[in-house]
N, CA, C and O atoms as a Tinker XYZ file with bonds, in Angstrom:
   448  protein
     1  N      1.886000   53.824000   48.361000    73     2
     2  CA     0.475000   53.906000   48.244000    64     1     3
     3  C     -0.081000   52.546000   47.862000    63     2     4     5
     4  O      0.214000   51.914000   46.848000    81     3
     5  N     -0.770000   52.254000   48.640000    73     3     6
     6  CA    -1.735000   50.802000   48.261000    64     5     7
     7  C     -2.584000   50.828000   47.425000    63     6     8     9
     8  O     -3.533000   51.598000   47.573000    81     7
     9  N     -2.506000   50.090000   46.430000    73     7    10
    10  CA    -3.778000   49.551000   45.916000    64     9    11
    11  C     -5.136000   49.211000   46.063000    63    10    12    13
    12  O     -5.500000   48.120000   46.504000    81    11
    13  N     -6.110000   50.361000   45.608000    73    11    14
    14  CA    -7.651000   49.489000   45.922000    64    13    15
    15  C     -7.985000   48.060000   46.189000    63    14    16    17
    16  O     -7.181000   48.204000   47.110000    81    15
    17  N     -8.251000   47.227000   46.255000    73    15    18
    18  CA    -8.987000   46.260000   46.367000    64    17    19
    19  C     -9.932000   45.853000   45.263000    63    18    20    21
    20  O    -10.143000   44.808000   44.647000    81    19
    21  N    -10.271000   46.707000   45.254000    73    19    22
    22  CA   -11.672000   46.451000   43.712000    64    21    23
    23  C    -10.712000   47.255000   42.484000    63    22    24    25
    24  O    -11.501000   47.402000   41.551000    81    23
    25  N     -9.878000   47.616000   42.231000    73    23    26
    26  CA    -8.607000   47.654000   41.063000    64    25    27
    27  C     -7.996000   46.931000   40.692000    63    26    28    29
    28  O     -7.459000   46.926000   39.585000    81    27
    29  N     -7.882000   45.672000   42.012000    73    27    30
    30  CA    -6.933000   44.780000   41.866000    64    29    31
    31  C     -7.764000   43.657000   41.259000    63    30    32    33
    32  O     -7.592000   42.919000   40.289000    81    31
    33  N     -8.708000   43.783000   42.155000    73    31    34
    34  CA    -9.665000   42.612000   41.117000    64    33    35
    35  C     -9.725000   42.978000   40.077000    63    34    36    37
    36  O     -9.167000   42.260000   39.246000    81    35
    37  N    -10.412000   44.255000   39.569000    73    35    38
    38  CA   -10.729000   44.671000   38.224000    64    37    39
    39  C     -9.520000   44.194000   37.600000    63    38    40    41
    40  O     -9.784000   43.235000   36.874000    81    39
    41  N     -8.421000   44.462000   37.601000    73    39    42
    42  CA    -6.965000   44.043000   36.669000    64    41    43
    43  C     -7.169000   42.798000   36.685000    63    42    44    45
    44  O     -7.656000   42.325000   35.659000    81    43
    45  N     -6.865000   41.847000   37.861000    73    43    46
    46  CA    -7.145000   40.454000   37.965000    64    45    47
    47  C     -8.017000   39.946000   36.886000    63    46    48    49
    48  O     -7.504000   39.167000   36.083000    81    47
    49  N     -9.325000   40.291000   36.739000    73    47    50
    50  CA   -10.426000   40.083000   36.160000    64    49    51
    51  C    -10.182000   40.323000   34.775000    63    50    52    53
    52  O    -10.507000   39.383000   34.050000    81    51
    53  N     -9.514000   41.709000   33.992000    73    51    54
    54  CA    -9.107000   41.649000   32.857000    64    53    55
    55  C     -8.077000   41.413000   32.483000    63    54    56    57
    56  O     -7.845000   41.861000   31.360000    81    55
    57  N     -7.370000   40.923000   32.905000    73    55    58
    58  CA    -5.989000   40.001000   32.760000    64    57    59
    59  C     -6.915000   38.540000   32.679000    63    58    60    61
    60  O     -6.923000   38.038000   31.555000    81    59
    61  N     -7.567000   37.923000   33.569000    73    59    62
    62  CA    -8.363000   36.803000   33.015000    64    61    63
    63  C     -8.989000   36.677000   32.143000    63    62    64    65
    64  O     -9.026000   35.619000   31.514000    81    63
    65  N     -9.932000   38.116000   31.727000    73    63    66
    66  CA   -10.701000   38.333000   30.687000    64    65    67
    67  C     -9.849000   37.976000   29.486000    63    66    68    69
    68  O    -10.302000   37.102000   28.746000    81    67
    69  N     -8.131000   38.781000   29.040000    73    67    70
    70  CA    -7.532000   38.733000   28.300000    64    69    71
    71  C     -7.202000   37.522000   27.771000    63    70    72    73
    72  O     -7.079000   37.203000   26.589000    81    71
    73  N     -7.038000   36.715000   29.022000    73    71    74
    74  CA    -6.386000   35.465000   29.058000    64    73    75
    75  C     -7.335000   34.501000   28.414000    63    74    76    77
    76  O     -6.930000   33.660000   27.612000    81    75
    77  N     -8.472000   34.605000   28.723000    73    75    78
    78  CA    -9.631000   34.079000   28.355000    64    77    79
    79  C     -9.910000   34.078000   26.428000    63    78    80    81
    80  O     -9.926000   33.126000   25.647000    81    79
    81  N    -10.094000   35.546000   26.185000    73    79    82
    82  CA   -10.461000   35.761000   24.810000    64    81    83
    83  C     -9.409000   35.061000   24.016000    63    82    84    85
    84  O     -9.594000   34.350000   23.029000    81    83
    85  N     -8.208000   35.383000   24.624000    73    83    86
    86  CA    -6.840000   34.734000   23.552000    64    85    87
    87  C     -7.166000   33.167000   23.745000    63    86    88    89
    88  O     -6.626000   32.489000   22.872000    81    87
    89  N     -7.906000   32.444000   24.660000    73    87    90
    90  CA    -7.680000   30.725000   24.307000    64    89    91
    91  C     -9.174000   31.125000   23.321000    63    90    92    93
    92  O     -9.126000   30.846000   22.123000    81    91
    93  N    -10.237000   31.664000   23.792000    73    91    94
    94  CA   -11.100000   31.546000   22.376000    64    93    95
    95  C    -10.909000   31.878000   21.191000    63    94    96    97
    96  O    -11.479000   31.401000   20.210000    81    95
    97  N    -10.044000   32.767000   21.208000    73    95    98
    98  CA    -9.475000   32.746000   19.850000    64    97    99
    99  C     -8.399000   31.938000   19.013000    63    98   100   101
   100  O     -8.000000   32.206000   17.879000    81    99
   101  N     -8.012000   30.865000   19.849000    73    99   102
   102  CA    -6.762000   29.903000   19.754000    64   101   103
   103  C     -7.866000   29.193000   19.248000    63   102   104   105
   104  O     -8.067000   29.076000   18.039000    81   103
   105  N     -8.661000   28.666000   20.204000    73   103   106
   106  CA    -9.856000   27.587000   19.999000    64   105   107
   107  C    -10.869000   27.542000   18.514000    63   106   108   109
   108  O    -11.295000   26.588000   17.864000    81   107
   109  N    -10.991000   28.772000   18.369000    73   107   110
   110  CA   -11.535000   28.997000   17.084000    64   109   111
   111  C    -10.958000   28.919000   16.068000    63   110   112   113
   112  O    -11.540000   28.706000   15.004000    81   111
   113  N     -9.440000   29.104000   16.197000    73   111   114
   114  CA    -8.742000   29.262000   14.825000    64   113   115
   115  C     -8.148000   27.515000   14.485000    63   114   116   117
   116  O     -7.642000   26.972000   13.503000    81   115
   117  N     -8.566000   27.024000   15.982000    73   115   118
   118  CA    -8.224000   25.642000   15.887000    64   117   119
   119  C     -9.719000   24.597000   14.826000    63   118   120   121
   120  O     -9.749000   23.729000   13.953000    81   119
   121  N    -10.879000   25.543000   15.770000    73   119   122
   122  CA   -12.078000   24.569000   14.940000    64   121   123
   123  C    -12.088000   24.714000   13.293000    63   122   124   125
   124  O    -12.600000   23.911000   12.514000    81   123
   125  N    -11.372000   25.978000   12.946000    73   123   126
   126  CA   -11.415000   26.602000   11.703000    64   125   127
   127  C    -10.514000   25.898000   11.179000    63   126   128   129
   128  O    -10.933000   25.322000   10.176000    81   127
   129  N     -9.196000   25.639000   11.474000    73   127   130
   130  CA    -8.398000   24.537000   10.904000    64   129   131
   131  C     -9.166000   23.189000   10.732000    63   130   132   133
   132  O     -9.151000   22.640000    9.631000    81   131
   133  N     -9.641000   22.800000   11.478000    73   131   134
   134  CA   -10.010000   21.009000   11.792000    64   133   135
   135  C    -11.203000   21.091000   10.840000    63   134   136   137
   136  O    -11.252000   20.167000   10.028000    81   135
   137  N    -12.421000   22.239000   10.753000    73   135   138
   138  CA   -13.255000   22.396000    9.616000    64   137   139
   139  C    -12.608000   22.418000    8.449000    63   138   140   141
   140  O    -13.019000   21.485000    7.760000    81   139
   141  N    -11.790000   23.044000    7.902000    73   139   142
   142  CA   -10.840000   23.235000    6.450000    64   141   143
   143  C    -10.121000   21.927000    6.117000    63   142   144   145
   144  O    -10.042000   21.422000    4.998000    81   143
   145  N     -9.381000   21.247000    7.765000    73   143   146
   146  CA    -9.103000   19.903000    7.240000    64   145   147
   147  C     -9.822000   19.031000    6.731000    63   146   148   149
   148  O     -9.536000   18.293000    5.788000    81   147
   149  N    -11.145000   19.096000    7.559000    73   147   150
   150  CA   -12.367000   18.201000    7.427000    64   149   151
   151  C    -12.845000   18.228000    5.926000    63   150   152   153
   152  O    -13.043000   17.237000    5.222000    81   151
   153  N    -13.020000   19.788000    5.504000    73   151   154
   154  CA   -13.105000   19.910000    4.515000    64   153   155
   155  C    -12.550000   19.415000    3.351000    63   154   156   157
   156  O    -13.180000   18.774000    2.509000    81   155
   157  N    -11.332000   19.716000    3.289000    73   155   158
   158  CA   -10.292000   19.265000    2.137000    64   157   159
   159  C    -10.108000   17.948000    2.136000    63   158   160   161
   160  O    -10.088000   17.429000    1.020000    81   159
   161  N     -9.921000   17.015000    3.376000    73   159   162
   162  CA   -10.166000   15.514000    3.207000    64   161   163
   163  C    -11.398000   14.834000    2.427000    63   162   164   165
   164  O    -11.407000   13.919000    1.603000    81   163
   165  N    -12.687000   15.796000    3.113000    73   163   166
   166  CA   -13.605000   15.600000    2.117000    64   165   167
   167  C    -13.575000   15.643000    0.377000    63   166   168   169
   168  O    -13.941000   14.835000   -0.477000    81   167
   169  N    -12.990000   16.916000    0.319000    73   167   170
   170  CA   -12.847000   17.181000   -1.338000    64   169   171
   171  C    -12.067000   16.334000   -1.606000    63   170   172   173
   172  O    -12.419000   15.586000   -2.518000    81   171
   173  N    -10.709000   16.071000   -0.965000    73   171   174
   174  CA   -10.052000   14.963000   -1.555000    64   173   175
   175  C    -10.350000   13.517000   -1.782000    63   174   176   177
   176  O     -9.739000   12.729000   -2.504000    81   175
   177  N    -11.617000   13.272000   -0.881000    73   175   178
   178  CA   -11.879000   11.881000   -1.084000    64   177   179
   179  C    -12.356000   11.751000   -2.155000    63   178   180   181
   180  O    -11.917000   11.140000   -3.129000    81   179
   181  N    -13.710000   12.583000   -1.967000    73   179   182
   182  CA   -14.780000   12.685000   -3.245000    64   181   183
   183  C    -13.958000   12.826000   -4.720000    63   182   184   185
   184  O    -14.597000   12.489000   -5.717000    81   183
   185  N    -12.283000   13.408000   -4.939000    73   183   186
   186  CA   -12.028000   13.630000   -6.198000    64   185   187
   187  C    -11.278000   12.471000   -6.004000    63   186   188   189
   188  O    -11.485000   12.159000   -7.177000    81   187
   189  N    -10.411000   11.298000   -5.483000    73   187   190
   190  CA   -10.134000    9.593000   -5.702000    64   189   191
   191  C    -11.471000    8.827000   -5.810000    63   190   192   193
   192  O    -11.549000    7.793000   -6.473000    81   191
   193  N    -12.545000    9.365000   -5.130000    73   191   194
   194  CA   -13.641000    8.202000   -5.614000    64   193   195
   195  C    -13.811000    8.681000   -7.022000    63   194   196   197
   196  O    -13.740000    7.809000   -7.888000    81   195
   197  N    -14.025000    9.931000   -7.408000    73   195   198
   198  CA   -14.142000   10.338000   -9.041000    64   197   199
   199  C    -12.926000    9.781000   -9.818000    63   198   200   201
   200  O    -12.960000    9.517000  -11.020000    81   199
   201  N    -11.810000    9.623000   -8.987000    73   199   202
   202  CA   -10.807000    9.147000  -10.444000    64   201   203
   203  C    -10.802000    7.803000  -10.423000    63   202   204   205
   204  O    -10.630000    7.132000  -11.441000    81   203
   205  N    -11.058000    7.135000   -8.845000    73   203   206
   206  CA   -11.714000    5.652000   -9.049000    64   205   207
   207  C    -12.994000    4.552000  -10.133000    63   206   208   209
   208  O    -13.084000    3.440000  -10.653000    81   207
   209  N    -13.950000    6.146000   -9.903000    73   207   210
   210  CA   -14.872000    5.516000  -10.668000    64   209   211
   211  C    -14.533000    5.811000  -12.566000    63   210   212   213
   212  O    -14.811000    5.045000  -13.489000    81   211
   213  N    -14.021000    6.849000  -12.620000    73   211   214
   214  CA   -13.742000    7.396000  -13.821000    64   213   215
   215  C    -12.880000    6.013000  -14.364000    63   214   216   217
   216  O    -13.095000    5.467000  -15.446000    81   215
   217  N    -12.140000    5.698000  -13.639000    73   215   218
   218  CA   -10.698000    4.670000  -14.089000    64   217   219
   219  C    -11.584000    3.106000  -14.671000    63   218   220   221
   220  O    -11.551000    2.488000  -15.734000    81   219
   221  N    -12.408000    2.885000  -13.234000    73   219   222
   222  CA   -13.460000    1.865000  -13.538000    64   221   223
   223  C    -14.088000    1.658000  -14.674000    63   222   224   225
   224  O    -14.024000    0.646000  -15.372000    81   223
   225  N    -14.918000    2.971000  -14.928000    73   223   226
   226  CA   -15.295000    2.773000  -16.136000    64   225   227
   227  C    -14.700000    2.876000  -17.487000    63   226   228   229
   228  O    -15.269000    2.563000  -18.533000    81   227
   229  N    -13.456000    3.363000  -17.361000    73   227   230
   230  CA   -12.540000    3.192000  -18.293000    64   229   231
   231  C    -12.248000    1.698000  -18.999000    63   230   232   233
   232  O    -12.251000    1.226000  -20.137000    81   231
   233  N    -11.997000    1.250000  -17.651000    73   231   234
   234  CA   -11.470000   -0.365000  -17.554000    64   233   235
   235  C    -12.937000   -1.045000  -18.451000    63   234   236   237
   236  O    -12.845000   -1.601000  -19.546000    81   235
   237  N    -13.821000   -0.906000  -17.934000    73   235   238
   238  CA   -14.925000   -1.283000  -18.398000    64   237   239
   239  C    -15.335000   -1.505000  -19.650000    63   238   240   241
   240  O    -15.585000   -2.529000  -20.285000    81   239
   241  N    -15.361000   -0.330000  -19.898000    73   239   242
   242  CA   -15.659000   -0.065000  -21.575000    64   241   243
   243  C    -14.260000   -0.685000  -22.182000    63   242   244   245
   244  O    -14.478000   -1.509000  -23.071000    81   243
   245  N    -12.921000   -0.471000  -21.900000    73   243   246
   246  CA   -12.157000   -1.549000  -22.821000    64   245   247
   247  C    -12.445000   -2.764000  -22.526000    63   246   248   249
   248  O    -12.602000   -3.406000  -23.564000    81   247
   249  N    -12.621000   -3.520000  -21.400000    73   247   250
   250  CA   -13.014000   -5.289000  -21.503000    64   249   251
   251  C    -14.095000   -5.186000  -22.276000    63   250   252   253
   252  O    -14.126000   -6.098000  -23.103000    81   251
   253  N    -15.396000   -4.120000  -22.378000    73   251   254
   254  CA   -16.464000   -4.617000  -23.349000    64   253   255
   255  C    -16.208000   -4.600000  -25.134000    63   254   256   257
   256  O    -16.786000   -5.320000  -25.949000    81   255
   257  N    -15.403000   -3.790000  -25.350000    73   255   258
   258  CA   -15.049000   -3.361000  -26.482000    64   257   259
   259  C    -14.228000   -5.115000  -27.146000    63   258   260   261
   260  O    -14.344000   -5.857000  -28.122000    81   259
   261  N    -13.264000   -5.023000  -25.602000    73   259   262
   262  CA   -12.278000   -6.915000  -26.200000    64   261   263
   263  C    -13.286000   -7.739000  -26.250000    63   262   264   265
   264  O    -13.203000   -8.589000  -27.137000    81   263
   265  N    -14.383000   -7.770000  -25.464000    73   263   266
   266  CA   -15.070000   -8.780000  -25.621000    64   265   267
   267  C    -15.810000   -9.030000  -26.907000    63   266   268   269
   268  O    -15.974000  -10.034000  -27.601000    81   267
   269  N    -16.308000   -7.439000  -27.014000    73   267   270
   270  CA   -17.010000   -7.883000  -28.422000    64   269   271
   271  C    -16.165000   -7.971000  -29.749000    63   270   272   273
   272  O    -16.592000   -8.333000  -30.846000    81   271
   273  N    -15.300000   -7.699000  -29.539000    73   271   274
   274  CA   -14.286000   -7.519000  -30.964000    64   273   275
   275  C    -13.786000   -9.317000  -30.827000    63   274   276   277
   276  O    -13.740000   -9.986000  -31.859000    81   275
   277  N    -13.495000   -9.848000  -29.677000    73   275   278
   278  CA   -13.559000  -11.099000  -29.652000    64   277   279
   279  C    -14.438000  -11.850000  -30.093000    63   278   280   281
   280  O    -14.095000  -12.877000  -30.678000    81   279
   281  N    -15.752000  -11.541000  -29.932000    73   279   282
   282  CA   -17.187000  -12.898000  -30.091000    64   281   283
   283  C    -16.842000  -12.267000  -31.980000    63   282   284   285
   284  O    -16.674000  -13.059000  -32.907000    81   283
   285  N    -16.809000  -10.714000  -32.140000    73   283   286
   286  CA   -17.038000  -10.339000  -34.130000    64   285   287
   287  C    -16.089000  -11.549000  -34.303000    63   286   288   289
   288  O    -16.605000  -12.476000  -34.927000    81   287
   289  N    -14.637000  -11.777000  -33.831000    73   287   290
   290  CA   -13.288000  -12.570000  -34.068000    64   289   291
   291  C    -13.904000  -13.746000  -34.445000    63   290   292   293
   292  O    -13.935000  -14.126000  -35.616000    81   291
   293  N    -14.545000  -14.525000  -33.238000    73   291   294
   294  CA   -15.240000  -15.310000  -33.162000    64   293   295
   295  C    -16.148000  -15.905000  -34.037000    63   294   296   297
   296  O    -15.916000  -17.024000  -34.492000    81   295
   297  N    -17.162000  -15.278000  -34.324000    73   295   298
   298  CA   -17.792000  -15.787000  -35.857000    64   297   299
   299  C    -17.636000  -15.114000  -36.835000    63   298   300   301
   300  O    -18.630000  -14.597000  -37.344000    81   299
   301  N    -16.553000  -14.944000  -37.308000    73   299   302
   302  CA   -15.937000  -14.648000  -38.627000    64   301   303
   303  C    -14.847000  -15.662000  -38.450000    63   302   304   305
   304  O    -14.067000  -15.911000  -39.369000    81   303
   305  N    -14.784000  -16.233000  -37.310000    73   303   306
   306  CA   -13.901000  -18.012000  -37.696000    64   305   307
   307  C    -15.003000  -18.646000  -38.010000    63   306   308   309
   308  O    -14.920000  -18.945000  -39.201000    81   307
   309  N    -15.921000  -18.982000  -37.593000    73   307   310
   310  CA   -17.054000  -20.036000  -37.520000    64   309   311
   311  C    -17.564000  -19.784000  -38.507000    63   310   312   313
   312  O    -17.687000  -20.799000  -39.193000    81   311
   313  N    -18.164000  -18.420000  -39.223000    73   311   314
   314  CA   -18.132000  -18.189000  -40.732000    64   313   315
   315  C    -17.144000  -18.778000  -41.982000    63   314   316   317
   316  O    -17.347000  -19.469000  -42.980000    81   315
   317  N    -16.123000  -18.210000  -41.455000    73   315   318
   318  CA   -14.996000  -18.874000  -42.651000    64   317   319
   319  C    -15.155000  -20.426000  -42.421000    63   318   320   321
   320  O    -15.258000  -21.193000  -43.379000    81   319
   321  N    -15.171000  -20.808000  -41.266000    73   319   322
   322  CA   -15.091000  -22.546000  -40.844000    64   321   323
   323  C    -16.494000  -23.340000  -41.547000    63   322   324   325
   324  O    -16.502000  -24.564000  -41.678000    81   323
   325  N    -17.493000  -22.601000  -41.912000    73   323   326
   326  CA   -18.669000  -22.918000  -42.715000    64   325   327
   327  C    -18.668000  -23.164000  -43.840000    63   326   328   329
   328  O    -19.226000  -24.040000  -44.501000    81   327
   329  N    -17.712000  -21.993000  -44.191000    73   327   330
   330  CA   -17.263000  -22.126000  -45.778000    64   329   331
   331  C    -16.595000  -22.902000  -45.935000    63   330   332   333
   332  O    -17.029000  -23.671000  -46.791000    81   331
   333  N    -15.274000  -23.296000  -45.388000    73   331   334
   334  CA   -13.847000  -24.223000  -45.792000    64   333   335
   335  C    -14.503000  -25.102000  -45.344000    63   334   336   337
   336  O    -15.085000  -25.458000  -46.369000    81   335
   337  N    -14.995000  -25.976000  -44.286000    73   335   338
   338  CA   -15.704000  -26.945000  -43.733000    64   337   339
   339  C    -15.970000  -28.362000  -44.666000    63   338   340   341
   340  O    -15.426000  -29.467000  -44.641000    81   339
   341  N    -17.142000  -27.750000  -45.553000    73   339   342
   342  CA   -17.885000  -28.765000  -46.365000    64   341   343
   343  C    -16.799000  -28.996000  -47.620000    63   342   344   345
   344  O    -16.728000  -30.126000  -48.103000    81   343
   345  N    -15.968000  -27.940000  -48.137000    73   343   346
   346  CA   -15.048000  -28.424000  -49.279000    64   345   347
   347  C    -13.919000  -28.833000  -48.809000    63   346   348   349
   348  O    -13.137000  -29.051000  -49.733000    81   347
   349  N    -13.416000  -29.064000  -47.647000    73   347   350
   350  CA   -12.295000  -29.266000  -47.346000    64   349   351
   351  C    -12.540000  -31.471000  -47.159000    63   350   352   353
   352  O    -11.818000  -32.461000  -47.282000    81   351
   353  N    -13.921000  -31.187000  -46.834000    73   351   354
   354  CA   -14.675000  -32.547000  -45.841000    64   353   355
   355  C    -14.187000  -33.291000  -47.294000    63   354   356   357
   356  O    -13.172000  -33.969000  -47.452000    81   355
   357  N    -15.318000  -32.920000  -48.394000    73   355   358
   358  CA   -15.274000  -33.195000  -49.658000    64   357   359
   359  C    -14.066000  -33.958000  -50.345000    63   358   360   361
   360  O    -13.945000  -35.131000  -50.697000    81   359
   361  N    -13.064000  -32.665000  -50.419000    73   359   362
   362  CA   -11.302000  -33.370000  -50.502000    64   361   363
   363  C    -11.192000  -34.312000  -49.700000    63   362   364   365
   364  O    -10.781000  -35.336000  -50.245000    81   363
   365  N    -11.374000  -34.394000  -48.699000    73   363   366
   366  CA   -11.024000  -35.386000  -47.889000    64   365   367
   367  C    -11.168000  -36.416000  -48.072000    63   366   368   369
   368  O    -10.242000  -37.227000  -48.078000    81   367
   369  N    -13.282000  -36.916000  -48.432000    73   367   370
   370  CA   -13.787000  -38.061000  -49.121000    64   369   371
   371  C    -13.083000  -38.457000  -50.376000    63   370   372   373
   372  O    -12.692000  -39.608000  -50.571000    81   371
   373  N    -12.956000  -37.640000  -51.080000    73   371   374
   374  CA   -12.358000  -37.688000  -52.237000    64   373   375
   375  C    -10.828000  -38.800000  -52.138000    63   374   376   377
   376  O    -10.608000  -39.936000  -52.555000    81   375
   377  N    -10.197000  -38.032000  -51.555000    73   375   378
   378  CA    -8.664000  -38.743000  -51.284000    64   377   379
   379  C     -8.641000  -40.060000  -50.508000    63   378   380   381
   380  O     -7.765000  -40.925000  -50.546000    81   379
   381  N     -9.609000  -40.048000  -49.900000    73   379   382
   382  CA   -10.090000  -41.498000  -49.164000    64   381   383
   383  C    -10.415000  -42.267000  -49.959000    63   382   384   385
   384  O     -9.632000  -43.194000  -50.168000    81   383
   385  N    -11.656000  -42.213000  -50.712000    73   383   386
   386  CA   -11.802000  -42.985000  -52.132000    64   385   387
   387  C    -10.942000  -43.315000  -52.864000    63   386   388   389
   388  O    -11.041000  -44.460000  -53.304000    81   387
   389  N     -9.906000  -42.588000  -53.250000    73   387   390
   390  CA    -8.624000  -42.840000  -54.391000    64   389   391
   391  C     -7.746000  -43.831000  -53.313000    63   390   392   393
   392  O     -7.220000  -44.859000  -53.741000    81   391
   393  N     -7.635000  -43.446000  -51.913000    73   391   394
   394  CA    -6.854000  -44.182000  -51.519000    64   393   395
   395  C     -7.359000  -45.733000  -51.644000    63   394   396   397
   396  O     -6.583000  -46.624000  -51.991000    81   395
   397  N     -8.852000  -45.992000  -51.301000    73   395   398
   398  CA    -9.365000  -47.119000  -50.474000    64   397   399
   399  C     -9.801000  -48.248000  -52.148000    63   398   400   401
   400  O    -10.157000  -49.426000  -52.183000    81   399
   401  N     -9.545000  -47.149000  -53.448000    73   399   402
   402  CA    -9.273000  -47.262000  -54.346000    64   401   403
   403  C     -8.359000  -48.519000  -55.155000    63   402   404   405
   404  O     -8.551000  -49.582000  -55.746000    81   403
   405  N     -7.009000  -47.416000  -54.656000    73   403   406
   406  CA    -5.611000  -47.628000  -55.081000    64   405   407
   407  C     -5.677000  -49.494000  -54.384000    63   406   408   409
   408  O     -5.595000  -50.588000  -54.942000    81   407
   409  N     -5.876000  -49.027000  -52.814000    73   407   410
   410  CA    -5.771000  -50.291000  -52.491000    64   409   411
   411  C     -6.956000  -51.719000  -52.922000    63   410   412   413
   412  O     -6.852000  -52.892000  -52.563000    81   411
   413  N     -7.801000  -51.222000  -53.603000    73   411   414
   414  CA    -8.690000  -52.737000  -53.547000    64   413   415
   415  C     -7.907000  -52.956000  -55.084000    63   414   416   417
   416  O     -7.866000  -54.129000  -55.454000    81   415
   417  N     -7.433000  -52.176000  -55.784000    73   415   418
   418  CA    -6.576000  -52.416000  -57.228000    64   417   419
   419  C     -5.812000  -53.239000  -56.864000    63   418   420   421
   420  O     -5.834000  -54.364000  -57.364000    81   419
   421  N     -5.043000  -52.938000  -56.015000    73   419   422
   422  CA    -3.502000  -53.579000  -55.279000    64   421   423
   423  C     -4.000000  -54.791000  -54.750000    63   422   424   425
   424  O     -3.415000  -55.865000  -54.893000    81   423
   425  N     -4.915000  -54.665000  -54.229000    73   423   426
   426  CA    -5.404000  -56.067000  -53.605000    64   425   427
   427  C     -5.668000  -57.061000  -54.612000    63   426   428   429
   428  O     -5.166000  -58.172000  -54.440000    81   427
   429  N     -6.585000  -56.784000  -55.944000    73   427   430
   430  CA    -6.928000  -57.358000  -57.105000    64   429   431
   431  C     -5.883000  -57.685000  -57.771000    63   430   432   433
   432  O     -6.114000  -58.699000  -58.431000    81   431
   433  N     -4.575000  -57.199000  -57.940000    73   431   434
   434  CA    -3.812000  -57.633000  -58.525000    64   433   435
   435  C     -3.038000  -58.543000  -57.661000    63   434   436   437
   436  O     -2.297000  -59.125000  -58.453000    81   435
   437  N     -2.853000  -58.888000  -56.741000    73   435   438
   438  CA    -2.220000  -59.459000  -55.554000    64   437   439
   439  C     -3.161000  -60.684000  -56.434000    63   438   440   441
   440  O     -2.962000  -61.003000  -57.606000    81   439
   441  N     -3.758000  -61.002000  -55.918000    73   439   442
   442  CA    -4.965000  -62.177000  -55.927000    64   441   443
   443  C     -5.337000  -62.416000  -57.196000    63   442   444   445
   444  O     -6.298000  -63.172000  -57.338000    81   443
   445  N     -4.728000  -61.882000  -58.340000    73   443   446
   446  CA    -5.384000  -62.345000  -59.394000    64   445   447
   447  C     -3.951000  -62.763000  -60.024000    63   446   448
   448  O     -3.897000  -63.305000  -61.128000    81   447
């Protein structure tokens, strides 16, 4: 017994139909992947730029912290150096005198 003609198409036709829905559904589960990838690359970027910037400002705030604990370092030498400065200068004149002293004695007795 032969086959209709318009059966055979009809099968033809839903065998294509079949064939058809299964790549749209391949296709979709493909855009749905490549969206979720898209996605998650996204989230993942956005959370390295957050631990980038987080790290940054980490870094940040310790160079500002050295810096200023450096300049406090800083004039609390130039403080102390204010203080010791003028009495140290002082001794100094002082011992220069005794020296420049000692020697015009030495010289006076030479010559006399």
């Amino acid at each position: 017994m032969d086959k209709n003609p318009n059966q055979s198409n009809e099968e033809d036709l839903s065998a294509q139909l079949r064939e058809t829905r299964h790549v749209l559904e391949e296709l979709g589960n493909c855009q749905g992947t490549q969206i979720h990838l898209a996605t998650s690359s996204q989230v993942n970027r956005k959370e390295q730029l957050e631990a980038i910037t987080s790290t940054t400002e980490q870094a940040n705030q310790m160079l500002l912290i050295s810096l200023q604990r450096l300049e406090d370092s800083g004039d609390r030498q130039n403080e102390a150096s204010r203080k010791v400065i003028p009495s140290d200068y002082k001794a100094f004149e002082e011992s220069v005198e005794q020296t420049a002293s000692r020697n015009e004695t030495q010289l006076r007795k030479m010559y006399d």
